[in-house]
mmCIF file as gemmi writes it, N, C-alpha and C atoms, coordinates in Angstrom:
data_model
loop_
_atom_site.group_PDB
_atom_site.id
_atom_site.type_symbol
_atom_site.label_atom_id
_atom_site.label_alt_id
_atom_site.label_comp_id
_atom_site.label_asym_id
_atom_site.label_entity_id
_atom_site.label_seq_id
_atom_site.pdbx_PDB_ins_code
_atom_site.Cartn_x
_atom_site.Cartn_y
_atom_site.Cartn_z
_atom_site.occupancy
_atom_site.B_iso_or_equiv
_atom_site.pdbx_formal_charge
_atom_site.auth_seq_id
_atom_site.auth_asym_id
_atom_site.pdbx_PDB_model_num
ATOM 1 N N . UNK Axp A 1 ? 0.824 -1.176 0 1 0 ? 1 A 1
ATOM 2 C CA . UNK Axp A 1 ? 0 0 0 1 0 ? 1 A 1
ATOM 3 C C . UNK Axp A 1 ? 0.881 1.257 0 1 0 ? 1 A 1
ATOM 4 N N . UNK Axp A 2 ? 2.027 0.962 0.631 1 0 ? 2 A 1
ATOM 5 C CA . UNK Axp A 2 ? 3.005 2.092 0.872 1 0 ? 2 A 1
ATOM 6 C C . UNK Axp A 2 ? 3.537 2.903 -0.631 1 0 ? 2 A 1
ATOM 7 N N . UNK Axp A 3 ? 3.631 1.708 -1.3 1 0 ? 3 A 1
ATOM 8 C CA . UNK Axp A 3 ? 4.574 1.735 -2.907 1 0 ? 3 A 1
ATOM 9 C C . UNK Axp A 3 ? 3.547 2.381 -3.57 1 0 ? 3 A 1
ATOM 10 N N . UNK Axp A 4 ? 2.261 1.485 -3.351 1 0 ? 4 A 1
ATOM 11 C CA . UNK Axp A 4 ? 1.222 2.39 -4.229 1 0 ? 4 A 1
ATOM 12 C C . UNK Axp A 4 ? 0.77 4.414 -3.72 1 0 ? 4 A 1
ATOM 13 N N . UNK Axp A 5 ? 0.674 4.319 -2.478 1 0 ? 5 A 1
ATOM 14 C CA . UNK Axp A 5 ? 0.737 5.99 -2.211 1 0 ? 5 A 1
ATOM 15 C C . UNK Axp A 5 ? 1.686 6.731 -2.682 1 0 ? 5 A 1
ATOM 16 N N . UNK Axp A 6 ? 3.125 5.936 -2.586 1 0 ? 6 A 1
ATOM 17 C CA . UNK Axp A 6 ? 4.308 7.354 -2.548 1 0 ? 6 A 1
ATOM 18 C C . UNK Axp A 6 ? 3.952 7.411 -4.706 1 0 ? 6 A 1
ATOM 19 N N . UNK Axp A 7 ? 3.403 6.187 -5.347 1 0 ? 7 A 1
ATOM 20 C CA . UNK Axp A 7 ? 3.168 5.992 -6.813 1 0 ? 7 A 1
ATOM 21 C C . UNK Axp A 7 ? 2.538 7.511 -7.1 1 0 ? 7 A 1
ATOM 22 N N . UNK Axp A 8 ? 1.364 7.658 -6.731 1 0 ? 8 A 1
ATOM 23 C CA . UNK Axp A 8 ? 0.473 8.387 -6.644 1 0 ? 8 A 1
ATOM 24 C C . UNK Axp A 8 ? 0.894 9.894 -6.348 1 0 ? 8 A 1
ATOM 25 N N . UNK Axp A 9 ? 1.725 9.844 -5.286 1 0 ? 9 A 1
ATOM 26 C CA . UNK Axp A 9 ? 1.688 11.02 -4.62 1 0 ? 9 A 1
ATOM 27 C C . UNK Axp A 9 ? 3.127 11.561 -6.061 1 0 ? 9 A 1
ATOM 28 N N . UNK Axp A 10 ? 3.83 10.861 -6.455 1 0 ? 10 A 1
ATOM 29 C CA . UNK Axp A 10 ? 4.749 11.838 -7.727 1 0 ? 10 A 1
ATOM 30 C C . UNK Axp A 10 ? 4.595 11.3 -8.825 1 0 ? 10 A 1
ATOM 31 N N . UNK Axp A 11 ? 3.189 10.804 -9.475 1 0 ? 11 A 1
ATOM 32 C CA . UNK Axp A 11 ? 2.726 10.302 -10.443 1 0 ? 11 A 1
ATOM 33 C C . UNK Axp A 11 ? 3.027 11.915 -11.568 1 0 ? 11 A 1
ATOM 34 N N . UNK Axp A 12 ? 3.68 12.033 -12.633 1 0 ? 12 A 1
ATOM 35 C CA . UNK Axp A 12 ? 3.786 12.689 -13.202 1 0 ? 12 A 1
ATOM 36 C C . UNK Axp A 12 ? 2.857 13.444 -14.197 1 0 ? 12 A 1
ATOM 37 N N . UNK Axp A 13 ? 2.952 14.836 -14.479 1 0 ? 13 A 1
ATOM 38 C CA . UNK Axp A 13 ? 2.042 15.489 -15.056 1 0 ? 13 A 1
ATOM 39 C C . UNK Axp A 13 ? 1.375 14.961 -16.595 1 0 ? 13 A 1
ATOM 40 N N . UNK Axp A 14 ? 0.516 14.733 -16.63 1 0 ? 14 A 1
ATOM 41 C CA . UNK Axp A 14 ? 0.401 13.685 -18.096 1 0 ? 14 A 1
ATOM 42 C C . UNK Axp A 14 ? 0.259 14.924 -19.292 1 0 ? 14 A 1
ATOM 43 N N . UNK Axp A 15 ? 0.347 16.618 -19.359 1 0 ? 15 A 1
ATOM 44 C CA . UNK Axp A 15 ? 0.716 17.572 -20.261 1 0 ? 15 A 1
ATOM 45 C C . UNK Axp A 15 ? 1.649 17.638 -20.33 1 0 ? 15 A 1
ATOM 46 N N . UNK Axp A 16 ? 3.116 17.499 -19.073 1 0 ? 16 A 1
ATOM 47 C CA . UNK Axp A 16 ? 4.379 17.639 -19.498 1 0 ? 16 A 1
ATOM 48 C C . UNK Axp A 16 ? 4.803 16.936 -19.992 1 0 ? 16 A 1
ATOM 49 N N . UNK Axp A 17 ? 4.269 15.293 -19.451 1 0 ? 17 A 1
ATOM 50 C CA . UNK Axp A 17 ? 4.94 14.44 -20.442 1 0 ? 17 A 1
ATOM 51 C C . UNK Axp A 17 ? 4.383 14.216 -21.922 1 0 ? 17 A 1
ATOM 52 N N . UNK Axp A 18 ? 3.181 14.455 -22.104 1 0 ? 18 A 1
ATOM 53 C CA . UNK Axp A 18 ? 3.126 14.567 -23.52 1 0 ? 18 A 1
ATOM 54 C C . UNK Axp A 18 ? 4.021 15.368 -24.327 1 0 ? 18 A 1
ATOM 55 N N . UNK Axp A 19 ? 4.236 16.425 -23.594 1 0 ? 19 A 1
ATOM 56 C CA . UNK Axp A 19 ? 5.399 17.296 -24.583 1 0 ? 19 A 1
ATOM 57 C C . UNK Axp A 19 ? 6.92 17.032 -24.757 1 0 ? 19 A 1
ATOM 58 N N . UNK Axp A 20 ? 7.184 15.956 -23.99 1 0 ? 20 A 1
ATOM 59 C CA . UNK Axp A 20 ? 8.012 15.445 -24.711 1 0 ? 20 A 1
ATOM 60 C C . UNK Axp A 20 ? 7.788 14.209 -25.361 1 0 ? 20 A 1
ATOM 61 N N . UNK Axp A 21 ? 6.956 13.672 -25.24 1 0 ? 21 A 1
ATOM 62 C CA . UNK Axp A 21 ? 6.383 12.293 -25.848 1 0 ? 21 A 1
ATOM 63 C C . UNK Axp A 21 ? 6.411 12.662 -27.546 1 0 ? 21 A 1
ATOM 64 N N . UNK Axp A 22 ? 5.967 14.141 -27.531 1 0 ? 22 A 1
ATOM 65 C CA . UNK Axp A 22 ? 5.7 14.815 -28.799 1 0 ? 22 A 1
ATOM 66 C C . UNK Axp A 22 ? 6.91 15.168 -29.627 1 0 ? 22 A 1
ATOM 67 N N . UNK Axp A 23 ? 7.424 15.09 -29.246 1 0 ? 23 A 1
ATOM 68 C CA . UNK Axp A 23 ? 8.819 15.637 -29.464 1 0 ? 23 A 1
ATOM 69 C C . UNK Axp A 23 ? 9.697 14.282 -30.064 1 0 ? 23 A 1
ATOM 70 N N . UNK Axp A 24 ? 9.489 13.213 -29.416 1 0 ? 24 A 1
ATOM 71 C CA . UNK Axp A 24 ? 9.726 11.722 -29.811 1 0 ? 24 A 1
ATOM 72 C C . UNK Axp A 24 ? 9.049 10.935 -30.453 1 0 ? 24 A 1
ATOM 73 N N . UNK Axp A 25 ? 7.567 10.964 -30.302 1 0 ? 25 A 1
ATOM 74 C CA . UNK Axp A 25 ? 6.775 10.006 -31.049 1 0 ? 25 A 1
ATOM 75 C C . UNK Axp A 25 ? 5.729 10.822 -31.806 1 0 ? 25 A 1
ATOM 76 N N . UNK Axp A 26 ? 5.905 12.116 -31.559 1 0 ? 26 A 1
ATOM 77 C CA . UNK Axp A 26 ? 4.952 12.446 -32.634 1 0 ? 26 A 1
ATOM 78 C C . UNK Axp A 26 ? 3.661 12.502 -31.855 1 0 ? 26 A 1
ATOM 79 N N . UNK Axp A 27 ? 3.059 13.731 -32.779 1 0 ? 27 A 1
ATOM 80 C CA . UNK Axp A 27 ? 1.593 14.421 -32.252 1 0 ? 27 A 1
ATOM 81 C C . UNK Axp A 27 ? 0.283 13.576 -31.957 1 0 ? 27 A 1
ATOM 82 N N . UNK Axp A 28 ? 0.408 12.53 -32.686 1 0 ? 28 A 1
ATOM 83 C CA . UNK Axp A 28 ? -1.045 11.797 -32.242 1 0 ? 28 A 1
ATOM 84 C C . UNK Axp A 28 ? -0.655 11.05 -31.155 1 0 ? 28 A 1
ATOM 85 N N . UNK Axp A 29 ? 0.506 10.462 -30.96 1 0 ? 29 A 1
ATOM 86 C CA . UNK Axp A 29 ? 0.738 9.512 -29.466 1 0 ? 29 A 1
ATOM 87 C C . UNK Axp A 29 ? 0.743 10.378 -28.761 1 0 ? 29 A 1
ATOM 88 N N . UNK Axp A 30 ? 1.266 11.472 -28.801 1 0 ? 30 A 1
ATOM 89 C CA . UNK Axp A 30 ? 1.154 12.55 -27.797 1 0 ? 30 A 1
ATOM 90 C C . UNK Axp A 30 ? -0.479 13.235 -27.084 1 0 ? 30 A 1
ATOM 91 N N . UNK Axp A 31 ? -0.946 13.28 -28.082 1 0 ? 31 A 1
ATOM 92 C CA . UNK Axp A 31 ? -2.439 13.463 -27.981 1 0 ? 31 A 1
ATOM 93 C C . UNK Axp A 31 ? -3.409 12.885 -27.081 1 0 ? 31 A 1
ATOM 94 N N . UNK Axp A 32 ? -2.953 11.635 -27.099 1 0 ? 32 A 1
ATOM 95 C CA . UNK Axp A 32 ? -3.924 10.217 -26.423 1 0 ? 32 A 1
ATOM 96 C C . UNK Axp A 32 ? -3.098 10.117 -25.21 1 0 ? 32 A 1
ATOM 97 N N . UNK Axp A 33 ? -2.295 10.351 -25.079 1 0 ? 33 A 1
ATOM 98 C CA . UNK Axp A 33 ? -1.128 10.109 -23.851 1 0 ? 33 A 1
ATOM 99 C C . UNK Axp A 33 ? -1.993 10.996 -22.133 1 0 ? 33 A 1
ATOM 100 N N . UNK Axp A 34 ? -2.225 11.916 -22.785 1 0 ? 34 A 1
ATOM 101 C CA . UNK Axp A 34 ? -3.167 12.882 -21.241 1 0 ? 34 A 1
ATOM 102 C C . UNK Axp A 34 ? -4.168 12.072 -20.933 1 0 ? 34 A 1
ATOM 103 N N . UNK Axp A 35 ? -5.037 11.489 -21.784 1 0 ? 35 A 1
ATOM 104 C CA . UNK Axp A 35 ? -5.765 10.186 -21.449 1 0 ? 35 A 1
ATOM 105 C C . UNK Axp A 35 ? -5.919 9.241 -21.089 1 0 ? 35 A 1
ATOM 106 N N . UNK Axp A 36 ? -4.515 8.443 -21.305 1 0 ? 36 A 1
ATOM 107 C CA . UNK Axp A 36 ? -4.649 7.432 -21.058 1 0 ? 36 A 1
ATOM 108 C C . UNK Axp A 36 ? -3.426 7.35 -19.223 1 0 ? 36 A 1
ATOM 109 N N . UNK Axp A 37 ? -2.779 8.472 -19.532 1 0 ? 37 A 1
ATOM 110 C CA . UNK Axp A 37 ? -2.539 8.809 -17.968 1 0 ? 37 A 1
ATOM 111 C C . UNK Axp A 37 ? -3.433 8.836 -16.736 1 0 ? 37 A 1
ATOM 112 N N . UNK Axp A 38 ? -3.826 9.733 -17.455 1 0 ? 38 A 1
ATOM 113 C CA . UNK Axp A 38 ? -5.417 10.365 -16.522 1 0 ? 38 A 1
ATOM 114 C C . UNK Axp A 38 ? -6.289 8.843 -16.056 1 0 ? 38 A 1
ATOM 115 N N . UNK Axp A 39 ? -6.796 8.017 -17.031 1 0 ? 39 A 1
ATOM 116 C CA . UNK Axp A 39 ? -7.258 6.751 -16.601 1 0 ? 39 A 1
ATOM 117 C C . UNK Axp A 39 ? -6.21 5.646 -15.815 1 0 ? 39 A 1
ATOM 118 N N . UNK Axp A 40 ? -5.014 5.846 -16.185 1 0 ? 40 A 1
ATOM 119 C CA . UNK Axp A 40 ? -3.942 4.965 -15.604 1 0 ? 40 A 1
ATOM 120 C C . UNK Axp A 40 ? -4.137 5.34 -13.962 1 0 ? 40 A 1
ATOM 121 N N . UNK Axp A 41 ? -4.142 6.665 -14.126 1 0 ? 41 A 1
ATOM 122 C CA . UNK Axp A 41 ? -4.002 7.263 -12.128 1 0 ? 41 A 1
ATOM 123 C C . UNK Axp A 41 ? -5.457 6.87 -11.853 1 0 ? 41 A 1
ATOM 124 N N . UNK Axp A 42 ? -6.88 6.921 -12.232 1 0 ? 42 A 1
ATOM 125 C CA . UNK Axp A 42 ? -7.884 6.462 -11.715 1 0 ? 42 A 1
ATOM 126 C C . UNK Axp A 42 ? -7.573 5.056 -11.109 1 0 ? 42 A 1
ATOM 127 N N . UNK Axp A 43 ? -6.937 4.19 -12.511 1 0 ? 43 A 1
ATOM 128 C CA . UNK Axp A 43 ? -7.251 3.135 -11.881 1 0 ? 43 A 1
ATOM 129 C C . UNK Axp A 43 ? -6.675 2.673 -10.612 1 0 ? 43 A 1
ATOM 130 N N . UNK Axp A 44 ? -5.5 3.329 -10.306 1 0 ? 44 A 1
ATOM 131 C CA . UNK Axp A 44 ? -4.127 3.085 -8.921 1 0 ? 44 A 1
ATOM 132 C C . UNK Axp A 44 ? -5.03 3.795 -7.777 1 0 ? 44 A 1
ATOM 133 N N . UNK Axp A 45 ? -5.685 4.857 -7.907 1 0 ? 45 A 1
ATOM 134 C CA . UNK Axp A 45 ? -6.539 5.315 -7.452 1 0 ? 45 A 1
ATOM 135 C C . UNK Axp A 45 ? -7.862 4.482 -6.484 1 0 ? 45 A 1
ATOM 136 N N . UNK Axp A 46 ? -8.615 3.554 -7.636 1 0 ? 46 A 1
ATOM 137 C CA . UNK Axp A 46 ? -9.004 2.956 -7.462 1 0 ? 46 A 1
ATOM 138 C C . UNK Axp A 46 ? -8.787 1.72 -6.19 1 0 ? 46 A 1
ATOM 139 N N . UNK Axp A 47 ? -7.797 1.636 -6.802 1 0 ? 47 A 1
ATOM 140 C CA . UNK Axp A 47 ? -7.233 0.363 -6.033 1 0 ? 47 A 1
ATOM 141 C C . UNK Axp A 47 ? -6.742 0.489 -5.062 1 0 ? 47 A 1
ATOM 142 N N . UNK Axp A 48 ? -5.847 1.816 -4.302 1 0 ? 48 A 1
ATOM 143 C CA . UNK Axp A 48 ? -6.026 1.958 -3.645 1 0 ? 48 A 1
ATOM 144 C C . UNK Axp A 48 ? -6.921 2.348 -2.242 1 0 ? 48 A 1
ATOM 145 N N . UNK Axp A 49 ? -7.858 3.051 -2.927 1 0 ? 49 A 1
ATOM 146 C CA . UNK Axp A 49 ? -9.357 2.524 -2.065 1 0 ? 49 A 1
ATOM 147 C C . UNK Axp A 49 ? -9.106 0.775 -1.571 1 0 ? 49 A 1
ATOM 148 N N . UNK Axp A 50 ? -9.383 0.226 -2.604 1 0 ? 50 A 1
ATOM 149 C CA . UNK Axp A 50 ? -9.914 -0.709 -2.188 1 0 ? 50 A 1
ATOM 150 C C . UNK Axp A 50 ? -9.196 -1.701 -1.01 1 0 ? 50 A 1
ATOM 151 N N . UNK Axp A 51 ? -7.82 -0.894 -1.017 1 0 ? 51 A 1
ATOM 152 C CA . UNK Axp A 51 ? -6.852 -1.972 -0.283 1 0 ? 51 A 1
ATOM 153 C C . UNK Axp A 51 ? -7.19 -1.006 1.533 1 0 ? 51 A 1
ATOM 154 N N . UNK Axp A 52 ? -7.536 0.32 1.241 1 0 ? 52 A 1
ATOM 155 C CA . UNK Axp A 52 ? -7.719 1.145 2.351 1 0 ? 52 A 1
ATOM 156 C C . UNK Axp A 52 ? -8.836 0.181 3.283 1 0 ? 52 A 1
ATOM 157 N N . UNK Axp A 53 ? -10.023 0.339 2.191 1 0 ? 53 A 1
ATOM 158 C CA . UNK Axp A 53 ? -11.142 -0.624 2.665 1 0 ? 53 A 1
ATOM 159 C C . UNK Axp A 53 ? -11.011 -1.753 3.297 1 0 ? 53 A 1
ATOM 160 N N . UNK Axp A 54 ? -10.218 -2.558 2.707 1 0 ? 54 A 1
ATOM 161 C CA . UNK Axp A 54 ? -10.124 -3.658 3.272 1 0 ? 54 A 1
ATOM 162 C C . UNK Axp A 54 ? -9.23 -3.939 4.499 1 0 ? 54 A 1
ATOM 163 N N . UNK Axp A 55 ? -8.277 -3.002 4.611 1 0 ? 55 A 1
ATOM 164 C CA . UNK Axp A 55 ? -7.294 -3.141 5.527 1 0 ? 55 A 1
ATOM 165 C C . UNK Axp A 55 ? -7.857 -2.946 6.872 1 0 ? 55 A 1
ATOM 166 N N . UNK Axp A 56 ? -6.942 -4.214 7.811 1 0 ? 56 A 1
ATOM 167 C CA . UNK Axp A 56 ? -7.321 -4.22 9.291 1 0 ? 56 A 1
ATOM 168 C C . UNK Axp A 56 ? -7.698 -2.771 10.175 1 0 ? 56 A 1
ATOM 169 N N . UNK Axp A 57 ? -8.67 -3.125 10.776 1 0 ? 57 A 1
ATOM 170 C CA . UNK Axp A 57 ? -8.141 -1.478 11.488 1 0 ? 57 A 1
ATOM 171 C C . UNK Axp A 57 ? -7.506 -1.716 13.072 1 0 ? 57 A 1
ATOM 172 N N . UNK Axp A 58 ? -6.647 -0.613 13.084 1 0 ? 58 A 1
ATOM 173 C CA . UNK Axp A 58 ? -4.966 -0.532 13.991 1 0 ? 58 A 1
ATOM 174 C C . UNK Axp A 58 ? -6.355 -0.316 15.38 1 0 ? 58 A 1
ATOM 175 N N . UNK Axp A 59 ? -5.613 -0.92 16.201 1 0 ? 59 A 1
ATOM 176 C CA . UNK Axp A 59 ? -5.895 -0.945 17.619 1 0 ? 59 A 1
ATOM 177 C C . UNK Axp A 59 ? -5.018 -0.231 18.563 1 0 ? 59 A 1
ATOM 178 N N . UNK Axp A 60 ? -5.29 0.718 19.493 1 0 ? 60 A 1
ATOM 179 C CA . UNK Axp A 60 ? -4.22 1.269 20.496 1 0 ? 60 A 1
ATOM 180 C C . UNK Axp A 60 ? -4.595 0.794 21.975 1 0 ? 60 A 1
């Protein structure tokens, strides 16, 4: 859960990296790239919920 937060927390800007994506692969991969970032972080997103949810809860 740890790996997946710190993932999240410097998951990179998916406009900056298109601009250089653009720069290497060209304008249409670049294009689809903010998208398919954007859904990539939902889904880690996602999942992390779900591991929150499920996880024991701490006793003091």
């Amino acid at each position: 859960m740890l790996a997946l937060e710190a993932l999240l927390a410097h998951f990179p800007n998916p406009h900056l990296v298109a601009l250089g994506v653009e720069r290497i692969h060209g304008r249409r991969l670049a294009r689809a790239l903010p998208f398919q970032m954007d859904k990539l972080r939902a889904e880690l997103e996602r999942e992390l919920r779900l591991l929150r949810r499920h996880q024991p809860q701490r006793t003091r």
